[in-house]
C-alpha positions in Angstrom: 3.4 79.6 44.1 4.2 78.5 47.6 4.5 74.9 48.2 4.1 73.0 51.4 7.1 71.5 53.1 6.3 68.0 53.0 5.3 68.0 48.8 7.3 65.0 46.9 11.0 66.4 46.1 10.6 64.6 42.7 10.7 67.3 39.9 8.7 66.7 37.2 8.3 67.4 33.4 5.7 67.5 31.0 7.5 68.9 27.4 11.0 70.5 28.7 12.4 73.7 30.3 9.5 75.7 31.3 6.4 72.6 31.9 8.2 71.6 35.2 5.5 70.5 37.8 5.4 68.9 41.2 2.7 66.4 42.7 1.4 68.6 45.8 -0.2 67.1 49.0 -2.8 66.7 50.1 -3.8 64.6 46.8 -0.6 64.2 44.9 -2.1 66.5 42.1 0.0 68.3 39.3 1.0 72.1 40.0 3.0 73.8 37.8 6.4 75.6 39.2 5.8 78.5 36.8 2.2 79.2 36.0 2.7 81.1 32.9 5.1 79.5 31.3 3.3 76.0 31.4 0.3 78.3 30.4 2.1 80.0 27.2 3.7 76.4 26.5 -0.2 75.0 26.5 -1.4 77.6 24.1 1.7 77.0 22.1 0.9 73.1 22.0 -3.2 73.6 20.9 -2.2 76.1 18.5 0.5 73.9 16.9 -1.8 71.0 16.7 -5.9 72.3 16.8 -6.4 72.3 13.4 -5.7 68.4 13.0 -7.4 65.6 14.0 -5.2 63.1 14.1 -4.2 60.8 16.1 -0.9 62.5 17.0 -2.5 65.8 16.9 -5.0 64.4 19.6 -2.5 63.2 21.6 -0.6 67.0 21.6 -4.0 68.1 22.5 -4.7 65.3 25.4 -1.1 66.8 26.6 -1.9 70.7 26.0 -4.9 70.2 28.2 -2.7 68.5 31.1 -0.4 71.2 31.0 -3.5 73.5 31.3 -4.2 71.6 34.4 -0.8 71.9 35.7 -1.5 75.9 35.4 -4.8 75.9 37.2 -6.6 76.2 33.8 -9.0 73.9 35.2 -12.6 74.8 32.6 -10.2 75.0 29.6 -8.4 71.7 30.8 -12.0 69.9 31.1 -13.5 71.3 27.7 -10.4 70.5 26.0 -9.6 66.9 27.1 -13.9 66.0 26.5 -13.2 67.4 22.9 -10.2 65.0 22.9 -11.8 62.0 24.0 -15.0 62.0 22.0 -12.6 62.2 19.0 -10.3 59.7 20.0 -12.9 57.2 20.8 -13.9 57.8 16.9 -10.8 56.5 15.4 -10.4 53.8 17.9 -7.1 55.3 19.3 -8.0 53.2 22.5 -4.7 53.9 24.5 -5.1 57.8 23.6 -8.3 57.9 25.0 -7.3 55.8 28.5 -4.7 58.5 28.9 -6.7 61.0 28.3 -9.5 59.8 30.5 -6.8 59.5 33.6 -5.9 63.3 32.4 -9.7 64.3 33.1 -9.9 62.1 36.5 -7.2 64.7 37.9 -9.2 67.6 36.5 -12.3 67.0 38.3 -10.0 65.9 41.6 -8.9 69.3 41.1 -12.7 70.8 40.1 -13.8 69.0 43.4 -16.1 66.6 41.8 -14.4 63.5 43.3 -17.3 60.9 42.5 -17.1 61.7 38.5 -13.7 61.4 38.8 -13.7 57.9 40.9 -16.3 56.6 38.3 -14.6 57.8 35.1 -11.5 55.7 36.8 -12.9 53.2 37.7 -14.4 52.9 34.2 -10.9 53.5 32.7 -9.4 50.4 34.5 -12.7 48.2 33.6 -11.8 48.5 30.4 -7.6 47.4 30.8 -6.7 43.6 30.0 -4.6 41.8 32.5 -1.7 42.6 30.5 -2.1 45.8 29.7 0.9 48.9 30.0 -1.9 51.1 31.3 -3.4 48.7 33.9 -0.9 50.2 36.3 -1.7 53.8 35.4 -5.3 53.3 36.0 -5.1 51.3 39.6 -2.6 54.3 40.6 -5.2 57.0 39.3 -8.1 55.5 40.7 -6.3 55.1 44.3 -5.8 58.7 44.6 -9.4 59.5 43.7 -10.3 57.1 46.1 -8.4 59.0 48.8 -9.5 62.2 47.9 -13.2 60.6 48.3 -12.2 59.3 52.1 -12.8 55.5 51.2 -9.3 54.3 52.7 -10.0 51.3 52.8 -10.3 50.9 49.0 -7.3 53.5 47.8 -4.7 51.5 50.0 -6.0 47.6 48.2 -5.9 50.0 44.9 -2.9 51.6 45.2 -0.8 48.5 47.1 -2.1 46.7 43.4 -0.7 49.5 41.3 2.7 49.6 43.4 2.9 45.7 42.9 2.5 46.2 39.1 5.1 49.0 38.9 7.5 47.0 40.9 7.4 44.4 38.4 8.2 47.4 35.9 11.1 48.5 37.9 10.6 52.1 36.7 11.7 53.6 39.9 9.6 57.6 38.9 6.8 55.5 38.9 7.5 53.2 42.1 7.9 56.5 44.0 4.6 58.3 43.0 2.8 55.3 44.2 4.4 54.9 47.5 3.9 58.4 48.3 0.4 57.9 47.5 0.2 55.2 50.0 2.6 57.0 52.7 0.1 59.8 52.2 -2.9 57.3 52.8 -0.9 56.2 55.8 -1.7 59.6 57.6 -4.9 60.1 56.5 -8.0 59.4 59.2 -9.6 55.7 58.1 -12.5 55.8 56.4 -13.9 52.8 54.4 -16.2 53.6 51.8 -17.5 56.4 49.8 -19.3 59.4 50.5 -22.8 59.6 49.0 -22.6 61.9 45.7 -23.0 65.3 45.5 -26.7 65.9 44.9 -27.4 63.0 47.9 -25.4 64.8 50.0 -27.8 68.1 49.9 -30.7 66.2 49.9 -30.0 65.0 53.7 -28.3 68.0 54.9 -31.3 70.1 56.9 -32.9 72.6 54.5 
């Protein structure tokens, strides 16, 4: 995979040698260095952990289908994280399902459905107490669904609250993602609010 010369240096890593992954411009989403080994480390992942439905076996399964993502396996990403989060809502694994959630908002970035995706965020951070270890996760999310939708104005206020909250963290992998979000933002053409959904769209576009 070619890679454009102004993606974020920082390397990332879902599970080890083989799941490394970069956040690529022009929406800081996940692409994975080597296609086929994130791919055969996915399969590896759901097959370990399918048959269970436990909460840790979800949770393998939440990060099987990002890994799918990472590898382009967009449908197979989708189905498998809506599996994931119907059963993790049933046990109450509350946390699981947020993560999982944000997993599915970068799937349908990547799908091009970038109204589902802001709503399913915005949902997501609805649902975070002041206090909570995700909070952060979900304002960071929701910023770069935002930008992907062209409403500026609200990524920068949502992203500038996400890299407030990770400051107070100090986790400095974190700190960075965001301000590249924002840095990224910076360059973008201004645009304030969102872009009527899909279906609204064709409806006023001459027939």
């Amino acid at each position: 995979m070619t890679y454009a010369p102004d993606v974020s240096d920082c390397l990332l890593t879902v599970a080890g040698k083989g799941t490394e992954y970069r956040l690529c411009p022009p929406h800081l989403l996940p692409e994975a260095i080597d296609q086929a080994a994130m791919l055969t480390a996915a399969q590896a992942t759901l097959a370990q952990h399918s048959a269970s439905e436990s909460a840790e076996a979800l949770r393998a399964q939440s990060m099987a289908a990002f890994m799918l993502l990472c590898a382009g396996e967009l449908d197979k990403a989708e189905a498998v994280l809506r599996r994931v989060i119907a059963k993790q809502n049933a046990i109450g694994d509350a946390g699981a399902r947020s993560g999982s959630e944000l997993r599915l908002v970068q799937v349908l970035q990547r799908l091009g459905r970038v109204n589902e995706a802001v709503s399913l965020a915005t949902e997501v951070l609805a649902r975070q107490s002041k206090d909570s270890p995700r909070e952060h996760f979900a304002l960071h999310h929701l910023g770069k669904a935002l930008m992907q939708a062209g409403a500026q104005g609200e990524a920068r206020v949502t992203l500038s609250r996400a890299l407030t909250l990770r400051l107070a963290l100090g986790n400095a992998e974190l700190i960075a993602s965001t301000r590249h979000a924002l840095a990224l933002l910076h360059k973008s053409p201004l645009r304030t609010a969102l872009p009527p959904p899909e279906d609204a769209a064709e409806e006023l576009s001459p027939k």
